[in-house]
C-alpha positions in Angstrom: 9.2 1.7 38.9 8.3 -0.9 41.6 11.8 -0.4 43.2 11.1 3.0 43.2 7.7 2.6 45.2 8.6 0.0 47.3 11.5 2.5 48.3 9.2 5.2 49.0 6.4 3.0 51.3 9.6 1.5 53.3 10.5 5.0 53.9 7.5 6.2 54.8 6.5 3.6 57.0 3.3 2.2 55.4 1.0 -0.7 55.8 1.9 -3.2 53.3 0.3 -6.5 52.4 0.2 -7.1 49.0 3.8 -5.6 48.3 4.5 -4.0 44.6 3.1 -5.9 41.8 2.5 -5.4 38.5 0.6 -2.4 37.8 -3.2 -3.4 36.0 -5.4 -1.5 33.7 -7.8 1.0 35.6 -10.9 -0.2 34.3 -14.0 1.8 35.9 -16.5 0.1 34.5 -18.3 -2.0 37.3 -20.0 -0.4 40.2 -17.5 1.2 42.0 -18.4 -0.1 45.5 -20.3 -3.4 45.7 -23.1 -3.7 47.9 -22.2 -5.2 51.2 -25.0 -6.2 53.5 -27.5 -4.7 52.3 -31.1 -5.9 50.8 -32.8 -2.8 49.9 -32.4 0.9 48.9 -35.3 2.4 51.2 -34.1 4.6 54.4 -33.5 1.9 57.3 -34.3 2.2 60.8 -31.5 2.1 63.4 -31.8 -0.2 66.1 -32.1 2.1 68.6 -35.6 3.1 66.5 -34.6 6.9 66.9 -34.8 7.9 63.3 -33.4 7.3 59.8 -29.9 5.8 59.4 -30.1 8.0 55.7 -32.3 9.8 54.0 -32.7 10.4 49.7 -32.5 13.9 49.5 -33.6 15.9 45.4 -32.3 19.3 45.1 -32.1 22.0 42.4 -28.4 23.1 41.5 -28.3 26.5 40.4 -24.7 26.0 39.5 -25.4 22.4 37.1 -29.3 24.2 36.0 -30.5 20.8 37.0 -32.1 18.5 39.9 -29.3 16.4 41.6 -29.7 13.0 43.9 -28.1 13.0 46.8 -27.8 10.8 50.0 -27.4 11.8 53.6 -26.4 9.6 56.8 -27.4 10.8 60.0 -25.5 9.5 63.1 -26.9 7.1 65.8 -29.0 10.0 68.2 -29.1 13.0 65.4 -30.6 15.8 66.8 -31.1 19.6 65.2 -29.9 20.5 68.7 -26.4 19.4 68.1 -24.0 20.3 65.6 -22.1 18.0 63.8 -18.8 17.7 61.2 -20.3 16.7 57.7 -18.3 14.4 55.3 -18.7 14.2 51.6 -18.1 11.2 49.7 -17.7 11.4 46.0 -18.1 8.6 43.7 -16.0 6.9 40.4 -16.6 7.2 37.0 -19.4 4.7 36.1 -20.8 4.7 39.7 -23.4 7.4 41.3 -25.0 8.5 44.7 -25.9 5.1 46.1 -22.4 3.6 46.1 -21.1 5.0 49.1 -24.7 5.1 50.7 -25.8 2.4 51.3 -24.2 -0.1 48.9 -20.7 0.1 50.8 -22.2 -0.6 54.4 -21.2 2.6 55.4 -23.9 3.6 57.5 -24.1 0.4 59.4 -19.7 0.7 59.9 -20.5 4.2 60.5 -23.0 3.2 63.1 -20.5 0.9 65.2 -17.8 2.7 64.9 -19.6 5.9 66.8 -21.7 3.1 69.1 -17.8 2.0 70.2 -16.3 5.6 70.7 -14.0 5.2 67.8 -15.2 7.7 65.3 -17.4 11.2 66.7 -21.0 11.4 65.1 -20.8 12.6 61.7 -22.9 13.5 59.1 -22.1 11.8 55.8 -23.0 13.2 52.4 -22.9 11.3 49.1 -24.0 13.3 46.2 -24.7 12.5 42.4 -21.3 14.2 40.2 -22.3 12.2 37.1 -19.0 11.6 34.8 -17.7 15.5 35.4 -14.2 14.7 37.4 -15.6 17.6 40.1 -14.0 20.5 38.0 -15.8 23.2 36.5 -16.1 22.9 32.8 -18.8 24.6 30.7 -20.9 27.7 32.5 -24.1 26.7 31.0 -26.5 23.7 31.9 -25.2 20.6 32.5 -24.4 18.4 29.2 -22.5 15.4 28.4 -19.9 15.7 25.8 -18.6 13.0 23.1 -16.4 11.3 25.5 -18.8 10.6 28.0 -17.6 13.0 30.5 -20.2 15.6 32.1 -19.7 19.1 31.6 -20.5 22.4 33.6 -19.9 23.4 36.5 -19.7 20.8 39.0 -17.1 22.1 41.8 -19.1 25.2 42.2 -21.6 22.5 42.7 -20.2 20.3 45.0 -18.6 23.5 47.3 -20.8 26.1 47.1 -24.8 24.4 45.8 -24.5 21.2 47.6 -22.5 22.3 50.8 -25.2 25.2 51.2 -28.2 22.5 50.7 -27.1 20.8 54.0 -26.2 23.2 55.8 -29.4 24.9 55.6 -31.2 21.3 55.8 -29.4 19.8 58.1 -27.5 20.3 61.9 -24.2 20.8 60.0 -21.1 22.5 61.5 -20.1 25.7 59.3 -16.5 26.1 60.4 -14.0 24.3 57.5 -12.7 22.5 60.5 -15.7 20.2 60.8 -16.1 19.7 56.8 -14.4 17.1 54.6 -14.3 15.8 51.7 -12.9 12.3 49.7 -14.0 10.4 46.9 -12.8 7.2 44.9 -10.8 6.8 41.5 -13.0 10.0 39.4 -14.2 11.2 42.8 -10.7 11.0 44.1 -9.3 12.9 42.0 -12.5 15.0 42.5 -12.0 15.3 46.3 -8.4 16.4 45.8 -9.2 19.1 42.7 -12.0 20.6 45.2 -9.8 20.6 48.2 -6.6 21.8 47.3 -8.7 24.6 45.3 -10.6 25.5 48.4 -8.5 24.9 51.4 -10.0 27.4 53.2 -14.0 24.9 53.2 -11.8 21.7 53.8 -10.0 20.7 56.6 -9.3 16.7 55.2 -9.3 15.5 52.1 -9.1 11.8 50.9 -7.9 10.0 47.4 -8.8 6.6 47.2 -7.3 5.1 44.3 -7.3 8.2 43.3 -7.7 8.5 38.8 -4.4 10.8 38.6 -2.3 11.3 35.4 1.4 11.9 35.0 3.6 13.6 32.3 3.9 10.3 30.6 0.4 8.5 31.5 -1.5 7.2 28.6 -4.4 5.7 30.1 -7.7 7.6 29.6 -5.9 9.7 27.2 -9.3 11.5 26.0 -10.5 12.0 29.3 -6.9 13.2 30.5 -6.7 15.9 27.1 -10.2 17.1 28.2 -9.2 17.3 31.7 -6.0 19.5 31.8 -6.2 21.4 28.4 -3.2 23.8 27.9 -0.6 24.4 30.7 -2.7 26.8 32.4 -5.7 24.8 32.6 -3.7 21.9 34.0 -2.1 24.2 36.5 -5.2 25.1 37.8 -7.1 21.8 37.9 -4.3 19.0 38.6 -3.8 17.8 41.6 -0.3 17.2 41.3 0.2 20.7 40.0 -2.3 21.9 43.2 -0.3 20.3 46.1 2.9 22.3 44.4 1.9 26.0 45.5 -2.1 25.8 46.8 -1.7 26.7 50.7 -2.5 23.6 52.7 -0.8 24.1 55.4 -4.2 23.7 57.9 -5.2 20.2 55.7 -4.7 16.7 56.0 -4.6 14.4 53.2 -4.7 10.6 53.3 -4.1 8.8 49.9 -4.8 4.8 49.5 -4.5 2.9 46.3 -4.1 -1.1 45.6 -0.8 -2.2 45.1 -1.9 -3.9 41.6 -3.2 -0.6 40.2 -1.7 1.7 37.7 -2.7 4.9 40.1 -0.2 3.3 43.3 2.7 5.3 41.7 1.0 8.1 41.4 -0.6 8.8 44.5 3.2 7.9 45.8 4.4 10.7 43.6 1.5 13.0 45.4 2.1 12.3 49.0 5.9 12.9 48.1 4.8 16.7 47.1 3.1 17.2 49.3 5.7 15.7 52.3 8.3 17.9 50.8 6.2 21.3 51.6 5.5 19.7 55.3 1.5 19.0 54.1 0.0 16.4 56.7 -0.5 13.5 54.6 -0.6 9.8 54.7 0.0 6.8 52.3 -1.4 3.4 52.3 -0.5 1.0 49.6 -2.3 -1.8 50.1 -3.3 -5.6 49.0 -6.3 -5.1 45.9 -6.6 -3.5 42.5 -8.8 -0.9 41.3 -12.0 -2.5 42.2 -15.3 -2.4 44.6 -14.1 -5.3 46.6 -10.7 -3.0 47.5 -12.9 -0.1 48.4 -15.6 -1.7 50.2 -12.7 -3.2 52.3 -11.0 0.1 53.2 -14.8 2.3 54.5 -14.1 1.5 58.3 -10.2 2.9 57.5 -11.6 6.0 55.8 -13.9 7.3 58.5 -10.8 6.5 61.3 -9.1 8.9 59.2 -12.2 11.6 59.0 -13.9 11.0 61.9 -11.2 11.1 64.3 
C-alpha cells in the first residue's frame, strides 16, 4: 500500500514532505482545529475599524426542525453594495461551528491574504452539522441515534436552509460559480457528499483529510454501516461511488490528507476517479496525521485554492 501511494503522488506531481508512512488510527476525538491566535470568541474588529471580521449568526432550519449556530466572516471593506463568492466550511466529528471561525485564525489569514491581492474578498460561512456526516438521514426532527451520529436531514440543510439564510442576510453571489464548499475529516466527507450531489450549487469542493471508507475499511465500522446501508444507499451517498457517474464536469476538487493517516490512501483512490473522467482535481499528501495541528497548518493553502 505505501508503494502504491508513493507511485500515484510521484505521478501526479504532488507536494511531498513527510513521504509515506505508516498509516495511524483516525481518532476524532480532540477539537478538530486548535485555536491559533486567538484570545476570545466575541466578533473582533478589523484594523481598518470598518466593521466586524465575523459575526455569530442563530437560525431556524426548517429542514433539521431546530435552531442552528452558525458563523460568518465578512471580508476586509464588506459592503451590501458588492457582491461577493461565499465559502462554506464544514467541521469533523467531535468539533462544531467555532473551529473554522475563529479558532483556526482564518479570519485574520483570510484578512491578509485579500489585504496582499492573493485571495478575492470572500465571504466565509461555518455552520453547526452536529455528528450527521452532511447526508440526509431521518425526515423528521433532528435526533441523535445510539452511535452518536445525528440524524435528519442535514444536506437539505446545509444546501438549501443554510445557503438561503445568507443569501437573503448577506451580500452573497447566487450564481454556483461564486459558491463553495469544503470541510475536514466528517465535514470532508460532508463537503464532497453535498457537492458531487449538487454540482449544479457548487463550483469547488474541498476534502481535507477527508473520513472516506473503502470496500475493505474497518475503521468506524458502526458509523460506516449507518452511513452507506444497502448498495443503493451507498451509491447514492459515497463519495467514491459519487465521483463514478455524478456530472462534474464544471467542478474542481482539491483533496489534502497527512501522510500518517489512514484516509491518505483513500483520498488517492478519489482523485484517481475522478482524473480518469477528466474531473479538475488536485492531491496533496502532506507532512501530519489526522490532527488540529495538520489542519490549522494547511487554512492559508485552502482559501489559495477557493479564493482564487
Amino acid at each position: 500500500m505505501r508503494k502504491w501511494l508513493c507511485a500515484i503522488i510521484i505521478n501526479i506531481v504532488l507536494v511531498i514532505t513527510g513521504g509515506c508512512a505508516q498509516p495511524q488510527n483516525n481518532v476524532d476525538e480532540s477539537p478538530p482545529i486548535e485555536a491559533a491566535a486567538q484570545t476570545s470568541l466575541e466578533p473582533e474588529k478589523n484594523d481598518l475599524g470598518n466593521g466586524p471580521v465575523w459575526n455569530k449568526e442563530v437560525f431556524y432550519s426548517e429542514s433539521l426542525q431546530k435552531e442552528m449556530d452558525v458563523n460568518v466572516y465578512l471580508p476586509p471593506g464588506y459592503t451590501n453594495s458588492e457582491s461577493y463568492p461565499v465559502l462554506y466550511l464544514l467541521h469533523g466529528f467531535a468539533g462544531n461551528y467555532q473551529d473554522w471561525i475563529p479558532q483556526s485564525g482564518l479570519p485574520r489569514i483570510a484578512d491578509r491574504l485579500i489585504r496582499n491581492g492573493k485571495i478575492k474578498p470572500v465571504i466565509v460561512v461555518s455552520p453547526q452539522i452536529d455528528t450527521s456526516f452532511g447526508i440526509n438521514s431521518n425526515d423528521g426532527p433532528a435526533t441523535v441515534n445510539m452511535i452518536g451520529v445525528s440524524e435528519g436531514l442535514y444536506e437539505d440543510y446545509i444546501a438549501q436552509d443554510l445557503r438561503k439564510f445568507i443569501e437573503k442576510n448577506y451580500a452573497a453571489a447566487t450564481d454556483s460559480e461564486s459558491r463553495y464548499i469544503g470541510g475536514i475529516s466528517m465535514g470532508g466527507f460532508g463537503a464532497l457528499h453535498i457537492a458531487f450531489r449538487n454540482p449544479e450549487l457548487y463550483s469547488r469542493v474541498g476534502g481535507h483529510s477527508a473520513s472516506l471508507w473503502l470496500e475493505d475499511s474497518e475503521d468506524f465500522y458502526d458509523q460506516k454501516l449507518w452511513a452507506f446501508g444497502d448498495k443503493d444507499t451507498k451509491r447514492k451517498r459515497d463519495p467514491l461511488e459519487l465521483a463514478e457517474y455524478a456530472d462534474l464536469s464544471a467542478m474542481e476538487v482539491y483533496l489534502d490528507c497527512g501522510s500518517y493517516d489512514a484516509f491518505a490512501p483513500r483520498s488517492a483512490k478519489l482523485y484517481e476517479v475522478l482524473a480518469e473522467r477528466g474531473v479538475s482535481t488536485e492531491l496533496h499528501i502532506q507532512e501530519g496525521g489526522h490532527s488540529g495541528e495538520y489542519w490549522s497548518r494547511h487554512v492559508e493553502d485552502y482559501l489559495l485554492f477557493y479564493a482564487k
